[in-house]
PANUTI-104015 format. One record per residue (C-alpha): residue number from 1; x, y, z. Coordinates in pm, whole numbers, always signed. Example, Ala and Ser with C-alpha at 12.3 -4.5 7.8 and 13.67 -1.06 7.14 Angstrom:
BEGIN
{node 1,{+1230,-450,+780}} {node 2,{+1367,-106,+714}} 
//
This chain:
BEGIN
{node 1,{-2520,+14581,-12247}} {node 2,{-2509,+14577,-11845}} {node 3,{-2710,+14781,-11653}} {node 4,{-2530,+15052,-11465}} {node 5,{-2727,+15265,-11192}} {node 6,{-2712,+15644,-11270}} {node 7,{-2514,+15821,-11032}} {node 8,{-2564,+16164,-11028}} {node 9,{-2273,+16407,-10856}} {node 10,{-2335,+16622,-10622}} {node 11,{-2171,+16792,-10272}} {node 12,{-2438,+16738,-10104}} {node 13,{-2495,+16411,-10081}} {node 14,{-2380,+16315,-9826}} {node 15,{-2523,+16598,-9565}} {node 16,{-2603,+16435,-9248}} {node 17,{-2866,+16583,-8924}} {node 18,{-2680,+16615,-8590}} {node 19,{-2899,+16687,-8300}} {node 20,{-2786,+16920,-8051}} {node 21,{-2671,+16769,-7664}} {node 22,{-2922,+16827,-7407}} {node 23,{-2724,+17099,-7282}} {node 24,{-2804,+17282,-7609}} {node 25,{-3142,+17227,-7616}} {node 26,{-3413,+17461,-7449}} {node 27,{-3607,+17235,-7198}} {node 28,{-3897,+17330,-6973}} {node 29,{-4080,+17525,-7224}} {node 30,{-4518,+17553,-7196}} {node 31,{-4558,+17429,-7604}} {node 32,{-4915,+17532,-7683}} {node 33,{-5152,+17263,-7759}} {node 34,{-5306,+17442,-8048}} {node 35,{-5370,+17227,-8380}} {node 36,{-5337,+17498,-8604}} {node 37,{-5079,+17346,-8846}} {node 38,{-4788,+17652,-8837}} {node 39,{-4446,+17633,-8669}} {node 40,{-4534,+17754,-8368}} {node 41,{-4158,+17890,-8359}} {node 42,{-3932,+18165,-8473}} {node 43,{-3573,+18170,-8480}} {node 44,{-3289,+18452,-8599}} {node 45,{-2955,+18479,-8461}} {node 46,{-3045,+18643,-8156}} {node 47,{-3309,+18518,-7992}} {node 48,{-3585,+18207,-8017}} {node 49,{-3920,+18262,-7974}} {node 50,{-4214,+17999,-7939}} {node 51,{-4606,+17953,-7887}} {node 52,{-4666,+17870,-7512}} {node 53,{-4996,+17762,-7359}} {node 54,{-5115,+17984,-7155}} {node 55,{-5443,+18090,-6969}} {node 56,{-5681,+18342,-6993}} {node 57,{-5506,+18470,-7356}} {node 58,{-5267,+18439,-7604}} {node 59,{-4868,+18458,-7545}} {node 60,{-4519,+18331,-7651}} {node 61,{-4190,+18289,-7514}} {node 62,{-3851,+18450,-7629}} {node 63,{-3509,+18387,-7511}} {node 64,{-3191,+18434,-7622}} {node 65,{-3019,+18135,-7839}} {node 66,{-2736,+18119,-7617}} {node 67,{-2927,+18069,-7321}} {node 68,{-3002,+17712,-7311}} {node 69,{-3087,+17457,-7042}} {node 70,{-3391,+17436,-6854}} {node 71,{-3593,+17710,-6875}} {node 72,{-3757,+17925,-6602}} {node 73,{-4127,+17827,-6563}} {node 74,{-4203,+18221,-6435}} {node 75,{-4001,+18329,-6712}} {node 76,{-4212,+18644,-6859}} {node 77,{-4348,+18653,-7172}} {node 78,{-4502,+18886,-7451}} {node 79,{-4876,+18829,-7354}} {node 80,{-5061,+19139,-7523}} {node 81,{-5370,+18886,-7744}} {node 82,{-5665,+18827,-7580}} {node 83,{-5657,+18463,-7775}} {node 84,{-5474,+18207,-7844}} {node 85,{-5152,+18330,-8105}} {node 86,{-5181,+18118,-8364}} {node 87,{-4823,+18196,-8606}} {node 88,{-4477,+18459,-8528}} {node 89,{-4246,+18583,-8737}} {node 90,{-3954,+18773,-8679}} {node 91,{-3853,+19070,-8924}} {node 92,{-3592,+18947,-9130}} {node 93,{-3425,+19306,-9145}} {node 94,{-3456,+19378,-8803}} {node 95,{-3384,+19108,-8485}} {node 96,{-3569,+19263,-8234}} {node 97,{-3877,+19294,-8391}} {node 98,{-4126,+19028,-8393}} {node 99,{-4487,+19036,-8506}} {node 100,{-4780,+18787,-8362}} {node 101,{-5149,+18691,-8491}} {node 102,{-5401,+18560,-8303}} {node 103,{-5771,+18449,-8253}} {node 104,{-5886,+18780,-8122}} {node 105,{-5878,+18880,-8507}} {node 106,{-5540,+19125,-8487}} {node 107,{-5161,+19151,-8561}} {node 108,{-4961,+19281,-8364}} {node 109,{-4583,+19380,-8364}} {node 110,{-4349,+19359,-8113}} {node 111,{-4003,+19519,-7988}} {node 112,{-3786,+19279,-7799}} {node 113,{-3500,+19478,-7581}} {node 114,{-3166,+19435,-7675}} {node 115,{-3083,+19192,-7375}} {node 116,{-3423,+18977,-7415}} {node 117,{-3740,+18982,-7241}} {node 118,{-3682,+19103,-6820}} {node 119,{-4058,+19230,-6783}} {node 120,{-4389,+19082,-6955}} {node 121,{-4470,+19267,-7224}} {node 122,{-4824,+19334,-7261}} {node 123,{-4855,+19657,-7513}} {node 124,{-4721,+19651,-7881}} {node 125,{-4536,+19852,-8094}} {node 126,{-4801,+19816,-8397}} {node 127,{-5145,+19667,-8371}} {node 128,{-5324,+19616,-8690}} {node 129,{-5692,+19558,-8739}} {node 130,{-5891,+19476,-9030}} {node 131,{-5971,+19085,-9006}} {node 132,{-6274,+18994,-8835}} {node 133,{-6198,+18687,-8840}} {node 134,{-5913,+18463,-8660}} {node 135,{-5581,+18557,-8794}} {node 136,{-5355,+18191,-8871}} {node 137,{-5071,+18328,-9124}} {node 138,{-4886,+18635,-9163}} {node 139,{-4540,+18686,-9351}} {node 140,{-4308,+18979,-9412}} {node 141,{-4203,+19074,-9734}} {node 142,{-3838,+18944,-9820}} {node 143,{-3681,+19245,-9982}} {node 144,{-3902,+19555,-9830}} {node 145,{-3874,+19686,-9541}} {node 146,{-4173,+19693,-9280}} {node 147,{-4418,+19528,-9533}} {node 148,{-4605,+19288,-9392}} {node 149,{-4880,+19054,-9528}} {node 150,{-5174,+18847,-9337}} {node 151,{-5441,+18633,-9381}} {node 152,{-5769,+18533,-9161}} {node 153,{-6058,+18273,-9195}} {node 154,{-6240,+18550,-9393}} {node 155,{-6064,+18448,-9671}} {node 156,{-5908,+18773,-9720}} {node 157,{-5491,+18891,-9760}} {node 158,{-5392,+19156,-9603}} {node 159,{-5088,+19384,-9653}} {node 160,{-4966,+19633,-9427}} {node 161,{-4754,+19941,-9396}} {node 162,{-4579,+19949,-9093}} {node 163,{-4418,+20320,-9159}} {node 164,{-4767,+20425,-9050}} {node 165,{-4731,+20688,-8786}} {node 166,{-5040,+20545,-8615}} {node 167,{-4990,+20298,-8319}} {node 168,{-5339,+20116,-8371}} {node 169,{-5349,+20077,-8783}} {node 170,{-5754,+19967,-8912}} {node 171,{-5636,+20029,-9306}} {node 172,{-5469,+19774,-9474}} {node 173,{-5265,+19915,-9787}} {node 174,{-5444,+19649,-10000}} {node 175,{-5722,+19381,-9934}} {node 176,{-5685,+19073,-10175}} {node 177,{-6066,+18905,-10173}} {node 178,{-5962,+18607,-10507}} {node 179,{-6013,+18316,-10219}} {node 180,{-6282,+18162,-10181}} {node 181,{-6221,+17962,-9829}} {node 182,{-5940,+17990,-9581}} {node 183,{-5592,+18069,-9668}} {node 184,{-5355,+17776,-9610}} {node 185,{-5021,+17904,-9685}} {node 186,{-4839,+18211,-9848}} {node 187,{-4457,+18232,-10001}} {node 188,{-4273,+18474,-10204}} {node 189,{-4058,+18462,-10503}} {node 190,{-3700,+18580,-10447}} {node 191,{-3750,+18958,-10474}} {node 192,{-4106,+18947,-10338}} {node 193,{-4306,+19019,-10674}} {node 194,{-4500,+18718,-10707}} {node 195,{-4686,+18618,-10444}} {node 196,{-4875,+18189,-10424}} {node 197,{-5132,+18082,-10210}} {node 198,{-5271,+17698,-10131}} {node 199,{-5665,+17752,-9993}} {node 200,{-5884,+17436,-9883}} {node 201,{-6080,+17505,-10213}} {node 202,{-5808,+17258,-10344}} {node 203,{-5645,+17563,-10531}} {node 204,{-5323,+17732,-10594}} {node 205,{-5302,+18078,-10661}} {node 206,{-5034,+18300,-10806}} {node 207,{-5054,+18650,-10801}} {node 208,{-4883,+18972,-10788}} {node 209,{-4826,+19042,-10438}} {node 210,{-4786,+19412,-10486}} {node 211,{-5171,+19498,-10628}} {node 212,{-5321,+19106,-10611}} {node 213,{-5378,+19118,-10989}} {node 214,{-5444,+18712,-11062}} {node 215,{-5147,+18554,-11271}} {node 216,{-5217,+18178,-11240}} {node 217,{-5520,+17941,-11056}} {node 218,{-5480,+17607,-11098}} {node 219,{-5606,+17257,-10915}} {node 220,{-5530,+16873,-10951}} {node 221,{-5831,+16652,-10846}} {node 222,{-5526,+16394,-10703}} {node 223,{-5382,+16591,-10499}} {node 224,{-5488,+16843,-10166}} {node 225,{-5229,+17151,-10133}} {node 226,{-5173,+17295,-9780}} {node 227,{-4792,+17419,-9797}} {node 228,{-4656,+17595,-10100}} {node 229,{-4341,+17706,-10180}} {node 230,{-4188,+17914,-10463}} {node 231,{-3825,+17811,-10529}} {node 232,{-3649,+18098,-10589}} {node 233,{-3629,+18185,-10917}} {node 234,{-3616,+17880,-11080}} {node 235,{-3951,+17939,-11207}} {node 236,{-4143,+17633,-10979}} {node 237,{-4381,+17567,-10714}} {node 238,{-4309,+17334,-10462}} {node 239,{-4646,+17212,-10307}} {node 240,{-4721,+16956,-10041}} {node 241,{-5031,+16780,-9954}} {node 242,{-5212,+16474,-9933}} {node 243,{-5321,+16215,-10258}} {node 244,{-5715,+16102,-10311}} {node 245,{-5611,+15830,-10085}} {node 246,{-5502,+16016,-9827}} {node 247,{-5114,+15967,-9843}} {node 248,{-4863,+16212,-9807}} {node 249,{-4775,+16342,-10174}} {node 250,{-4541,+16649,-10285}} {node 251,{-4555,+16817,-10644}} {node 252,{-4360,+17026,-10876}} {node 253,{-4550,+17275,-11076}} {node 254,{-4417,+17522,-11372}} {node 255,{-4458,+17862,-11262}} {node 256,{-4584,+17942,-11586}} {node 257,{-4837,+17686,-11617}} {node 258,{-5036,+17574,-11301}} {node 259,{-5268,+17359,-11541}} {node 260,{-5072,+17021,-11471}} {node 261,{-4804,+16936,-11228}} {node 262,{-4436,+16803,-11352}} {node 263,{-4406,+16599,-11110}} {node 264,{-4623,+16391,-10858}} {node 265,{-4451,+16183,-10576}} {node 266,{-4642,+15961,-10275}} {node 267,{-4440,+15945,-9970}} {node 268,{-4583,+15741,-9711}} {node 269,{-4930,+15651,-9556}} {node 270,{-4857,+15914,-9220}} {node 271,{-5137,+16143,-9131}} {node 272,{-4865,+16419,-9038}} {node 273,{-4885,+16715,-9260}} {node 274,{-4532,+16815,-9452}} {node 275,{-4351,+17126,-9358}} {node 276,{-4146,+17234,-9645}} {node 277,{-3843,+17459,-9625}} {node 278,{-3630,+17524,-9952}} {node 279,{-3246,+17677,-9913}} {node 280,{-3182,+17873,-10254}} {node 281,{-2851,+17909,-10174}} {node 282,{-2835,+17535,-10171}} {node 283,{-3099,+17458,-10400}} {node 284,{-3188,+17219,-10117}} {node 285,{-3563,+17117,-10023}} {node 286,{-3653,+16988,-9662}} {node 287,{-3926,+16815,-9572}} {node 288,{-4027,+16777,-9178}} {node 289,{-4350,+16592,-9076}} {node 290,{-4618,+16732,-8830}} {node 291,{-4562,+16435,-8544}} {node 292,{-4322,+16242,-8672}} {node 293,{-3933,+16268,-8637}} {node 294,{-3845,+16263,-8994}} {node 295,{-3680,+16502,-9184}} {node 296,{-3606,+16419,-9544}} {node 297,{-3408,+16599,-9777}} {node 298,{-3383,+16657,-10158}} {node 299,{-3172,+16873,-10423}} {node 300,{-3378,+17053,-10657}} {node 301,{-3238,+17126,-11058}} {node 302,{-3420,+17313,-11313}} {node 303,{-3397,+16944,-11526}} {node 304,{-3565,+16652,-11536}} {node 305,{-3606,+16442,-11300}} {node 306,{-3644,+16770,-11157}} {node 307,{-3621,+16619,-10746}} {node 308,{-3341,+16424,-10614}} {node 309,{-3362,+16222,-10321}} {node 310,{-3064,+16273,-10114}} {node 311,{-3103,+16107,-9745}} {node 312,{-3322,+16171,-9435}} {node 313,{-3226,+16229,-9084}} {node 314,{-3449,+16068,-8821}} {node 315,{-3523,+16072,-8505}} {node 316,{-3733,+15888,-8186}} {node 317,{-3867,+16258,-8084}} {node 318,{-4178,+16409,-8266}} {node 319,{-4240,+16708,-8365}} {node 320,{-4487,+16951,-8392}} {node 321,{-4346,+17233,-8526}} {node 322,{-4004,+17389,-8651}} {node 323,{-3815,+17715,-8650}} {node 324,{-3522,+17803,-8891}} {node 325,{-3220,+17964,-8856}} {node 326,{-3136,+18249,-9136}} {node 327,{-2852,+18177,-9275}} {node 328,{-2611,+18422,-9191}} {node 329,{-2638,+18257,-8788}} {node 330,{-2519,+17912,-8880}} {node 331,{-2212,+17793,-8804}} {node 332,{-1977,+17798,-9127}} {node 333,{-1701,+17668,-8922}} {node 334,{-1851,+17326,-8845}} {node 335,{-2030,+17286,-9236}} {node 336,{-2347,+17393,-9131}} {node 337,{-2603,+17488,-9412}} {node 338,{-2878,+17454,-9244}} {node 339,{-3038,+17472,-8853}} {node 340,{-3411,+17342,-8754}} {node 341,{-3507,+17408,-8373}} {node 342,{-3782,+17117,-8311}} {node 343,{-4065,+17177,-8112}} {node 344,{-4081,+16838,-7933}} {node 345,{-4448,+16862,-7708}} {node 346,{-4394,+16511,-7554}} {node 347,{-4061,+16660,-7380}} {node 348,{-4139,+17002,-7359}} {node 349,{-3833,+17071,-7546}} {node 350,{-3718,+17275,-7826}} {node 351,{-3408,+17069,-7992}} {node 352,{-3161,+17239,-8235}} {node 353,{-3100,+16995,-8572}} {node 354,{-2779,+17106,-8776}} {node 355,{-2770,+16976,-9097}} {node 356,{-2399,+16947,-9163}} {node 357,{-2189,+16879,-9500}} {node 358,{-1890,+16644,-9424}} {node 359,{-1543,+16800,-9471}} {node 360,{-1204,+16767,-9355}} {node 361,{-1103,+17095,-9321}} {node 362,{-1192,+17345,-9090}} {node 363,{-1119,+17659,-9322}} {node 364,{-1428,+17842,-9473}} {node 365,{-1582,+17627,-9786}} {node 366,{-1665,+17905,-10031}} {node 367,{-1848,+17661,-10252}} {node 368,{-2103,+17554,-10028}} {node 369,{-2183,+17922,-9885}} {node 370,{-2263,+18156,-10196}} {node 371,{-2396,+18527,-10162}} {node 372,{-2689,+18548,-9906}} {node 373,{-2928,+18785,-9838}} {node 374,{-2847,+18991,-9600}} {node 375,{-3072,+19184,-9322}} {node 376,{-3077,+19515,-9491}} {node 377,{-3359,+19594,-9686}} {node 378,{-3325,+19658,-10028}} {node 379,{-3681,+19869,-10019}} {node 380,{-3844,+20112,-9799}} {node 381,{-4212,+20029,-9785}} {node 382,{-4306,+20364,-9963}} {node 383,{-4064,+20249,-10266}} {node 384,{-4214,+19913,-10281}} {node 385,{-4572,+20038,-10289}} {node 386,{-4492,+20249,-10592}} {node 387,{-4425,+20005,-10758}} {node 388,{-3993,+19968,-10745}} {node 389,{-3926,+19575,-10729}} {node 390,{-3542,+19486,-10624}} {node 391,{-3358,+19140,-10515}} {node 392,{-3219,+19067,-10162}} {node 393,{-2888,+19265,-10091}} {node 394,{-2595,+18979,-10037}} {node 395,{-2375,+18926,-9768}} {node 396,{-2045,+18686,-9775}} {node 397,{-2094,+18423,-9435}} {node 398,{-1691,+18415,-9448}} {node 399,{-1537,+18492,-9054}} {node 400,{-1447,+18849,-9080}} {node 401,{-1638,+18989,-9293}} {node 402,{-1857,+19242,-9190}} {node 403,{-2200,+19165,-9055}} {node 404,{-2498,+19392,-9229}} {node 405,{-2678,+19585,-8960}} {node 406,{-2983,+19775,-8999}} {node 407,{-2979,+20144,-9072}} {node 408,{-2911,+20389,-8821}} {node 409,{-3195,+20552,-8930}} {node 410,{-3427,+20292,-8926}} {node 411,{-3318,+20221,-8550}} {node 412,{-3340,+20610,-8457}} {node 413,{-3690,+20642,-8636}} {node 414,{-3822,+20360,-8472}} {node 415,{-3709,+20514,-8082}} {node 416,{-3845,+20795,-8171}} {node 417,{-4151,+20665,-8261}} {node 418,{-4157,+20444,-7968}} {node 419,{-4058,+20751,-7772}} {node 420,{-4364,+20943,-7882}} {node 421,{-4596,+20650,-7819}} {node 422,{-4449,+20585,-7451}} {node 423,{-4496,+21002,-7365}} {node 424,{-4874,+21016,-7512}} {node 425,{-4953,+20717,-7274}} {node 426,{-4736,+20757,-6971}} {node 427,{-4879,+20441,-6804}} {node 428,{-4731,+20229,-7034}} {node 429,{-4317,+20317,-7047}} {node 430,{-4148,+20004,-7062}} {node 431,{-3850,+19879,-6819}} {node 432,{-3719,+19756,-7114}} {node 433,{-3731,+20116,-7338}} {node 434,{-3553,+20311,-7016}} {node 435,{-3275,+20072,-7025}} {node 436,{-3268,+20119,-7399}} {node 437,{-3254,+20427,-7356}} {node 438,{-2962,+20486,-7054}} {node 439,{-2755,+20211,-7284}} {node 440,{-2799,+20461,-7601}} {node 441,{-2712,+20765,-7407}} {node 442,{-2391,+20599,-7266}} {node 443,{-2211,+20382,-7531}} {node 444,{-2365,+20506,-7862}} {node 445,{-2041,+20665,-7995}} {node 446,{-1798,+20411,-7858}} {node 447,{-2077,+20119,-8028}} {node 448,{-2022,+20321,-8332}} {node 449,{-1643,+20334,-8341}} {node 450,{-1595,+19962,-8251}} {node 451,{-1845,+19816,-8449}} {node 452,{-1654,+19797,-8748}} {node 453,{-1372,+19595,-8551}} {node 454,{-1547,+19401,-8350}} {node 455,{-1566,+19037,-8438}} {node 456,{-1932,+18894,-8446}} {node 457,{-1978,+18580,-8441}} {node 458,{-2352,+18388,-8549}} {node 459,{-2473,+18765,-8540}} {node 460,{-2373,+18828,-8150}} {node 461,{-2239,+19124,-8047}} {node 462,{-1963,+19149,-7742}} {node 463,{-2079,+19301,-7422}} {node 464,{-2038,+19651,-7414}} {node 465,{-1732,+19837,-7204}} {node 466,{-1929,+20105,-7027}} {node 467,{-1903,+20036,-6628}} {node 468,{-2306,+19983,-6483}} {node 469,{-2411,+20274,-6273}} {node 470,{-2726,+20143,-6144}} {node 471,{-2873,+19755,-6024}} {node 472,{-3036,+19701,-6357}} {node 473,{-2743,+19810,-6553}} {node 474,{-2522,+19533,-6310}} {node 475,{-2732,+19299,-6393}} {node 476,{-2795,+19308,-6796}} {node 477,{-2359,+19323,-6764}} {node 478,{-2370,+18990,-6546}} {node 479,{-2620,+18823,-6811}} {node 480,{-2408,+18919,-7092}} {node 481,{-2037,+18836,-6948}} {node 482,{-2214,+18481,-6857}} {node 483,{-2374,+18413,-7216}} {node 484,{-2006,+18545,-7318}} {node 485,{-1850,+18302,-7081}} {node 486,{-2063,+17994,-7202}} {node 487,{-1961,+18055,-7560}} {node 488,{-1624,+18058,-7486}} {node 489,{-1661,+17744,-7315}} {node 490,{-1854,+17582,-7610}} {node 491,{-1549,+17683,-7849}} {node 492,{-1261,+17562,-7600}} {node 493,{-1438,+17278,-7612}} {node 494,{-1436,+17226,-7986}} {node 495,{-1053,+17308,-8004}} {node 496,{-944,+17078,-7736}} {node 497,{-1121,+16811,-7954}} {node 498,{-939,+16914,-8255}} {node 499,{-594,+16899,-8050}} {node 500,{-668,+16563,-7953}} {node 501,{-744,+16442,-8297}} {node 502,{-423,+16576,-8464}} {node 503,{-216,+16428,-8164}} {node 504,{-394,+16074,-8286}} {node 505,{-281,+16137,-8647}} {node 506,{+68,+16248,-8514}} {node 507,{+93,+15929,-8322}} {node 508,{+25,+15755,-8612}} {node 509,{+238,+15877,-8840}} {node 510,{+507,+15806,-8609}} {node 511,{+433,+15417,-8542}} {node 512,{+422,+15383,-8916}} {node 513,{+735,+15523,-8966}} {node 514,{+874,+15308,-8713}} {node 515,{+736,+15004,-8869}} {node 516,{+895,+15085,-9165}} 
//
């Protein structure tokens, strides 16, 4: 019998990384030097937020995704830690709310005004204390809302209620204490029951995030875990790490059984340590190295051999840490199912990667963009904490359908709030909440009408009708028409290219016709 390679179908095979043009690309920007190994970058589809250097403190930058180019060195910032900010993390059920942890042992959470960032920010919406040590991880909860978790070099997890009336918040909800040294990584199952942990006591944990309650421990003496991922619900851990000899390794547990591994794979002698991002949607894994330019990617199937190796996009620019888009701000015009934003030191650059599936048509391919979860909660925190467990709420990416937005509620419990805070400490009213404010009072009902029949495109809304009646109300309009004005641009841009390429295949049709 021959021998005849196994070939093993699939649509993604052939997904290919295009790096954004320098036009796209946010240059200019003060990358902190930390070595803490996190992203160091945030992304949803309104704004992009990074870890700067900066003196005397901690504080990062956050501008709007449309605004690219070179990037104002005086730009302000949201500089309220009193150390270096070691990891963000936007809310994913609410885009302009952002929460920070530092060295000076707190989280804090922040709200970003509609139109970005005009004035430093310096106080927070939420400060939470109860480490006392440095804070390096924290990570909302993927189906409740305003539940977020963090952990600290004293070993400890925290989880927090955010619904707390309180502006300054010293009592976690819960207090996990099973670790034994510092907390490498976190990640949630699909409806944010389960709840793994890598440590540097060589360990991976799974637990039950809601009370803590120990499921699974389990170790392999070949292999050091510092990223974990749980996949969905496929019932498997994705960890990466290094081997005993110090090369970069990944491996596959069983949920079920964190005894042994099912799989064990070496990758390469680099020092770099292995970001891993999983698409369940996809069922596509990522894999980005700390200061390298690599970014490989695999398919993932509940079967033996369990990983397949699809391609890997490289590049001559390092980096040191990556933000990803949510899915429902990709382009599904273009193929894209997935978007990295690099955080290139050498250049001070942050570069946008698409990851792009080859197609010939431009309509909407409903195969490659199931269901995804949406940003509406499917949980208040008060329901989660009582013990009510529920899966994502889906949203279709198809071009007109309609875009989830938060709760009115939510939005109007949160001003008021905010509104409470600003009149007990009358020092401390915002630029940004006034203008909030004025723009509330004047367009809320015609917001509310047109919503519904407005077209939104990557999760940006179209400037509002209301003529300004003051400077600052001018001048938000101008920012908006021009971020309107460039996106235009961008998408004449893309149909003249089209044009040209059908008059190509016209012309062609027409000399072989002739010919014949």
């Amino acid at each position: 019998m021959t021998w005849r390679p196994q070939y093993r179908s699939s649509k993604f095979r052939h997904v290919f990384g295009k790096a954004a043009t320098k036009e796209n690309c946010f240059d200019g920007v003060p990358i902190t030097r930390s070595v803490q190994d996190n992203h160091f970058c945030a992304v949803n589809p309104r704004f992009v937020a990074v870890i700067t250097e900066c003196a005397g403190g901690g504080a990062f930058l956050v501008l709007s995704v449309h605004h690219t180019g070179k990037v104002d060195p005086h730009h302000p910032r949201v500089s309220g830690h009193r150390g270096n900010v070691l990891d963000i993390k936007w809310n994913p059920f609410n885009d302009y709310c952002i929460a920070s942890c530092s060295e000076d042992t707190t989280v804090k959470v922040w709200e970003i005004p509609p139109h970005g960032v005009l004035k430093t920010l310096t106080v927070p919406w939420k400060e939470l204390q109860g480490h006392s040590r440095r804070v390096g991880v924290i990570e909302w909860h993927p189906t409740a809302n305003n539940i977020l978790f963090s952990t600290a070099y004293d070993y400890q997890v925290m989880i927090w209620n955010l619904d707390s009336p309180e502006q300054v918040i010293k009592n976690p909800v819960r207090t996990i204490k099973h670790h034994t040294d510092v907390v490498l990584s976190m990640s949630f199952n699909t409806d944010g029951s389960l709840l793994a942990t890598t440590c540097r006591d060589r360990k991976i944990r799974l637990m039950e995030a809601r009370s803590g309650n120990m499921l699974q421990e389990g170790s392999c003496k070949t292999h050091k875990a510092s990223k974990v991922l749980i996949l969905g619900n496929m019932k498997m851990i994705f960890t990466s790490g290094t081997s005993r000899y110090n090369s970069r390794q990944i491996v596959l547990w069983d949920q079920d059984d964190l005894s042994t591994p099912l799989l064990e794979e070496n990758l390469d002698g680099s020092s770099g340590l292995l970001f891993p991002f999983y698409d369940p949607d996809t069922h596509m894994l990522y894999l980005a190295g700390k200061g390298d330019g690599s970014i490989r990617y695999y398919e993932i199937s509940s079967e033996k051999p369990y990983i397949q190796y699809l391609m890997e996009y490289r590049s001559h620019t390092p980096q040191k840490g990556m933000g990803v888009m949510p899915k429902r701000g990709l382009d599904v015009s273009s193929c894209e199912v997935f978007r990295f934003y690099k955080v290139v030191t050498v250049k001070s650059l942050i570069e946008p990667v698409s990851m792009i599936v080859p197609r010939r048509s431009e309509s909407y391919q409903e195969d490659i963009y199931p269901m995804t979860a949406s940003n509406r909660p499917a949980l208040t925190a008060d329901e989660w904490l009582s013990g009510v467990d529920k899966g994502p709420i889906l949203m279709s990416l198809k071009p007109g359908s309609e875009l989830m937005e938060p709760p009115s509620e939510t939005k109007a419990l949160a001003n008021s709030v905010d509104a409470r805070r600003s009149r007990s400490r009358p020092g401390v009213l915002q630029l940004s909440y006034i203008q909030d404010q004025q723009e509330a009072k004047e367009t809320s009902d015609q917001v509310e009408d047109d919503r519904s029949q407005m077209p939104v495109i990557n999760g940006e809304d179209l400037a509002l009708c209301s003529p300004p009646r003051t400077e600052s109300e001018l001048r938000l309009k101008f920012l908006k028409q021009q971020e309107e004005i460039r996106r235009l641009r961008e998408l004449l841009n893309q149909r003249e290219v089209r044009v040209k390429q059908l008059e190509l295949e016209i012309k062609n049709i027409k000399n072989s016709q002739t010919q014949s």
